[in-house]
C-alpha positions, 0 to 999 in steps of 0.5 A, a space after each residue: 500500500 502507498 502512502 501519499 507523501 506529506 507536503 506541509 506547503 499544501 496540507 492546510 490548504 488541502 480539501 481534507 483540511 477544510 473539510 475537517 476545519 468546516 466540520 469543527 466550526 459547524 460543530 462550534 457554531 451549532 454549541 454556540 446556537 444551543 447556548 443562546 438559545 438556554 439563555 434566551 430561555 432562561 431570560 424568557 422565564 425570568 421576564 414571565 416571573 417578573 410580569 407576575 410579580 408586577 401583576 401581583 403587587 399592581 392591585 396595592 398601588 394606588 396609581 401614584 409614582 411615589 413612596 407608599 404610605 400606610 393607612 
């Protein structure tokens, strides 16, 4: 069996190469994806919690932008 000999000069520009560096940067790209979107989630979530609070607390206020006073 022959080995084809190795030539520094042209391997990084070599199809195997870039078929190799396409499929490490797709792999990268899709994680990337997948970690946005867990912290698009994750924002989404925190954003609902914080609409219900606001929803919760709206019926005490008395419309007024000021401190509350008791009584």
């Amino acid at each position: 069996m022959m080995m084809a000999a190795f030539h520094h000069e042209t391997a990084r520009g070599g199809e195997v190469y870039r078929a190799a560096r396409f499929a490490l940067l797709t792999q990268r790209i899709i994680q990337d994806i997948k970690r946005t979107d867990a912290a698009a989630e994750k924002v989404e979530r925190m954003l609902t919690k914080l609409g219900e609070a606001i929803a919760f607390d709206e019926p005490a206020r008395t419309g007024s932008l000021g401190p509350r006073r008791p009584g």
